[in-house]
Structures are given as C-alpha cells and as structure tokens.
Residue frames as a rotation matrix with the C-alpha (Angstrom) as fourth column:
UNK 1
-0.060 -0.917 -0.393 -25.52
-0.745 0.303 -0.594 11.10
0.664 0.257 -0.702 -42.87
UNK 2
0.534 0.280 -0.798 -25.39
-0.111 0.959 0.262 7.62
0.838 -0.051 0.543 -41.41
UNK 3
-0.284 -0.794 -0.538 -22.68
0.629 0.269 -0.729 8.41
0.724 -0.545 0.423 -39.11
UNK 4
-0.787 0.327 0.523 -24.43
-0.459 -0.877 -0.142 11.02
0.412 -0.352 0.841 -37.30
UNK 5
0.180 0.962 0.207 -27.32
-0.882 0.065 0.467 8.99
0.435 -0.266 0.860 -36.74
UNK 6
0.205 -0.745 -0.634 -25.06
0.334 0.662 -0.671 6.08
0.920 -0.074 0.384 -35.51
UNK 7
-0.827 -0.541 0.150 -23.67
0.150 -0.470 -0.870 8.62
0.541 -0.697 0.471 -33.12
UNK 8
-0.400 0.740 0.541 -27.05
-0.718 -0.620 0.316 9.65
0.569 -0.263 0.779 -31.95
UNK 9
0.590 0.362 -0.722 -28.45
0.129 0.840 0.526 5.83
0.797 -0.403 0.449 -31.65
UNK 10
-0.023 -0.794 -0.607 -25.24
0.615 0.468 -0.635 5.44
0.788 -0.388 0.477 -29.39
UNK 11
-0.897 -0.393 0.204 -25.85
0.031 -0.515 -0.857 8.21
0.441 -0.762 0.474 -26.89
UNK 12
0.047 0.967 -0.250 -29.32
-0.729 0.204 0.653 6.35
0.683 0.152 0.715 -26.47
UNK 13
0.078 -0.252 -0.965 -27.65
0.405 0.892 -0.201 2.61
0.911 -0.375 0.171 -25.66
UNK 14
0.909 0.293 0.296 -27.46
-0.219 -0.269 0.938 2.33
0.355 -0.918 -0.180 -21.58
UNK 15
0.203 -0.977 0.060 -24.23
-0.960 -0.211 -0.184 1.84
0.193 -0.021 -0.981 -19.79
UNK 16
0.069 0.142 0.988 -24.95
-0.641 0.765 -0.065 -1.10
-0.765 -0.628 0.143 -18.76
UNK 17
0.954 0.292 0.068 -25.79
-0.057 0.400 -0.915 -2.20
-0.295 0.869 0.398 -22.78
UNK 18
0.444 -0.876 -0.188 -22.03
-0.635 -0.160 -0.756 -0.49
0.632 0.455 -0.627 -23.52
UNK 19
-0.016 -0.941 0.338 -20.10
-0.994 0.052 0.097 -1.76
-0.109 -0.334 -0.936 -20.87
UNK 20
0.300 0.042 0.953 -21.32
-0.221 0.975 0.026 -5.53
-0.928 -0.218 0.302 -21.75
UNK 21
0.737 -0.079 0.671 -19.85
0.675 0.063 -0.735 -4.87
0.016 0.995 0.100 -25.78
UNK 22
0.823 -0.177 -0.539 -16.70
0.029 -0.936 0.351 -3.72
-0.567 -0.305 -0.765 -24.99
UNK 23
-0.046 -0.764 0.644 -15.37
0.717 0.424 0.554 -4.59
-0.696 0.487 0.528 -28.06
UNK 24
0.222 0.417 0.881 -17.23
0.822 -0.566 0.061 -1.75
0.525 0.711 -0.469 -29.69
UNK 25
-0.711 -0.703 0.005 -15.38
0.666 -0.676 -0.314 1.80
0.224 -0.220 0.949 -29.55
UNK 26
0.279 0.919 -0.277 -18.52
0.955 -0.295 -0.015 3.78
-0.095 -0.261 -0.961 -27.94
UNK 27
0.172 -0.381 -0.909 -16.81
0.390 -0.820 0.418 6.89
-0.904 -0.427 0.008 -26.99
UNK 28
-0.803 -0.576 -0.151 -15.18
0.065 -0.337 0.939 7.27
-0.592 0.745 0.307 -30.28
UNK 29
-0.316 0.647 0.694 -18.53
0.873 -0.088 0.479 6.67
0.371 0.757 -0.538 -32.78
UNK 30
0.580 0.550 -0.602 -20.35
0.698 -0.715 0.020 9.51
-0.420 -0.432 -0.799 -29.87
UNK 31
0.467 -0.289 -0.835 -17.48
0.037 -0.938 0.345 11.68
-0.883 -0.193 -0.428 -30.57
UNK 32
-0.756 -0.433 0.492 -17.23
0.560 -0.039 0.827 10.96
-0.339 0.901 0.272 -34.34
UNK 33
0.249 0.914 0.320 -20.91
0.920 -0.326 0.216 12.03
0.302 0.241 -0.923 -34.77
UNK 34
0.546 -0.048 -0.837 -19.90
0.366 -0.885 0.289 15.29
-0.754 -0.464 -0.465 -32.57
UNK 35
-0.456 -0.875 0.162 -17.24
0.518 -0.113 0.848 15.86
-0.723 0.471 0.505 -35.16
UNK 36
-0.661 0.095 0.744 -19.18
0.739 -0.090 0.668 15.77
0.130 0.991 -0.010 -38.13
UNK 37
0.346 0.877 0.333 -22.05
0.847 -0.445 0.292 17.68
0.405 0.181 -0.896 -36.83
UNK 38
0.869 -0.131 -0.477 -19.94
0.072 -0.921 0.383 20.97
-0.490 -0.368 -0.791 -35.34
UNK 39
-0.033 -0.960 0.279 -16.89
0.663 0.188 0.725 21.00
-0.748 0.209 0.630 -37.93
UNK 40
0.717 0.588 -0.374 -18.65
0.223 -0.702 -0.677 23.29
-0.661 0.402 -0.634 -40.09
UNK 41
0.827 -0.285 -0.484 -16.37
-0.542 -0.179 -0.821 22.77
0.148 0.942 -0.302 -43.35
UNK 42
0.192 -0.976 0.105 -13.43
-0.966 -0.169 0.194 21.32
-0.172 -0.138 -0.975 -41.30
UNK 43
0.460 0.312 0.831 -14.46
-0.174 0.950 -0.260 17.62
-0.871 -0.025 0.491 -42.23
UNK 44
-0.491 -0.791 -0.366 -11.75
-0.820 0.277 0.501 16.09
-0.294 0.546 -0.785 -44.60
UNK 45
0.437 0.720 -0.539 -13.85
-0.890 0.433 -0.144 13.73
0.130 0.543 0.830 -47.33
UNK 46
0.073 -0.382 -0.921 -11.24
-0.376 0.845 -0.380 11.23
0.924 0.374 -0.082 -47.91
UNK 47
-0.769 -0.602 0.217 -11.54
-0.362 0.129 -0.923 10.61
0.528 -0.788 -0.317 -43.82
UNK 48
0.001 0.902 0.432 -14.95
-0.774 0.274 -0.570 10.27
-0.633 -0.334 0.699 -43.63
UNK 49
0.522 0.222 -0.824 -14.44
-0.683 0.687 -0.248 7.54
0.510 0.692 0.510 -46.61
UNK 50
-0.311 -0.416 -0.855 -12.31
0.022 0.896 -0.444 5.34
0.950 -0.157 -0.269 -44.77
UNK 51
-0.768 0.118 0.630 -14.39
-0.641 -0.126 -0.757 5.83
-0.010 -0.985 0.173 -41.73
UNK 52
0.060 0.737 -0.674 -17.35
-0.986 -0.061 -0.155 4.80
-0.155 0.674 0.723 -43.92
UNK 53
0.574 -0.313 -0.757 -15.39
-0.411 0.689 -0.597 1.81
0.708 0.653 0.267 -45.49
UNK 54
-0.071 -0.684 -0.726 -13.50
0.076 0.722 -0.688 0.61
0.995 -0.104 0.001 -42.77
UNK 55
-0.919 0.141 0.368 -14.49
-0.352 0.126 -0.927 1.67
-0.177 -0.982 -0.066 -39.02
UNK 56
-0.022 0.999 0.035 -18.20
-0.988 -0.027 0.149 1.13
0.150 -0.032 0.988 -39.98
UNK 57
-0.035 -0.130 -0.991 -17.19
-0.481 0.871 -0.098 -2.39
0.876 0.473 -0.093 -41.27
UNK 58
-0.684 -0.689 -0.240 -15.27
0.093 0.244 -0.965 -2.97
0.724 -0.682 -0.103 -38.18
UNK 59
-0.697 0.593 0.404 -18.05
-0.650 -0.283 -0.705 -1.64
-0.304 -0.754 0.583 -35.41
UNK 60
-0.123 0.294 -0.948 -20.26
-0.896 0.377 0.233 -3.64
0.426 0.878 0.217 -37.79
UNK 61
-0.122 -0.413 -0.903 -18.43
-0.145 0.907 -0.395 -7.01
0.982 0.083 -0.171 -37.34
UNK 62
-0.833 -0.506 0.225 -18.00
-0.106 -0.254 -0.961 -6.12
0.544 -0.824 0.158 -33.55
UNK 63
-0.875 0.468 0.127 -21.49
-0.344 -0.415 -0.842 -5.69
-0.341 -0.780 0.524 -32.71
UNK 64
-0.232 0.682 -0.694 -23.15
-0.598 0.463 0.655 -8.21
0.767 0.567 0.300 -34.24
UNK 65
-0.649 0.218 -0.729 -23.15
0.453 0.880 -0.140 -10.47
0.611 -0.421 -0.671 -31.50
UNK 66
-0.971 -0.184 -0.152 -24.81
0.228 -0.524 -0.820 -8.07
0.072 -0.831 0.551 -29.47
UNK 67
-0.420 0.889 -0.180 -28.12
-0.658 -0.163 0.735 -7.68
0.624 0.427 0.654 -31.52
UNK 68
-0.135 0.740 -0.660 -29.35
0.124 0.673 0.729 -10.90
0.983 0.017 -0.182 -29.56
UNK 69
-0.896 0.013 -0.444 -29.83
0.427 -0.252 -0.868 -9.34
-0.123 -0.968 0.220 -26.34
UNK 70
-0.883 0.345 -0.317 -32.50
-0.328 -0.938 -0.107 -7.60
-0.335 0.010 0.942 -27.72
C-alpha cells in the first residue's frame, strides 16, 4: 500500500529536512502509516479513499518544492 510506504519514507527524512517543509503534515502521514499497519480490520475503506484522493494530492502539491534540495 502506498501509504504505508509514504509513512515509512517519512520516518527516514531528517529533522532538519522536516522542519524546513513545514507545510507538509509529517506527524500525521508517520501516524497514518501506523494506522493502517496495526488496525487489523479497523481501517474504514471509504477513509482511506479520500485519504488517497485528497490528502495524497494535497502533501503532493505541498512538497513539491522541496524535491530541489536534493
């Protein structure tokens, strides 16, 4: 799942990387990925679609400038 591995990349990034992109919701993707991977059935579909379809978008949009640091 894409969001899981999202979450994972993110608990990689340095603080230093996060705290200079603090338009992007760090805390929240780390602890969306926790969600999905220890909810064991408790994961509500239509919530993960509009996470999908609209926070991705949004983090997305947010963290484009950031790519050119790299």
């Amino acid at each position: 799942m894409c969001v899981v591995q999202i979450g994972e990349l993110v608990s990689q990034l340095s603080d230093e990387t996060k705290a200079q992109n603090k338009a992007i919701p760090w805390r929240i993707i780390k602890d969306t990925r926790n969600f999905y991977v220890h909810a064991y059935g408790a994961i509500d579909i239509p919530s993960v679609w509009d996470t999908l379809i609209n926070d991705i978008v949004d983090s997305v949009g947010a963290g484009a400038p950031c790519l050119t640091q790299f």
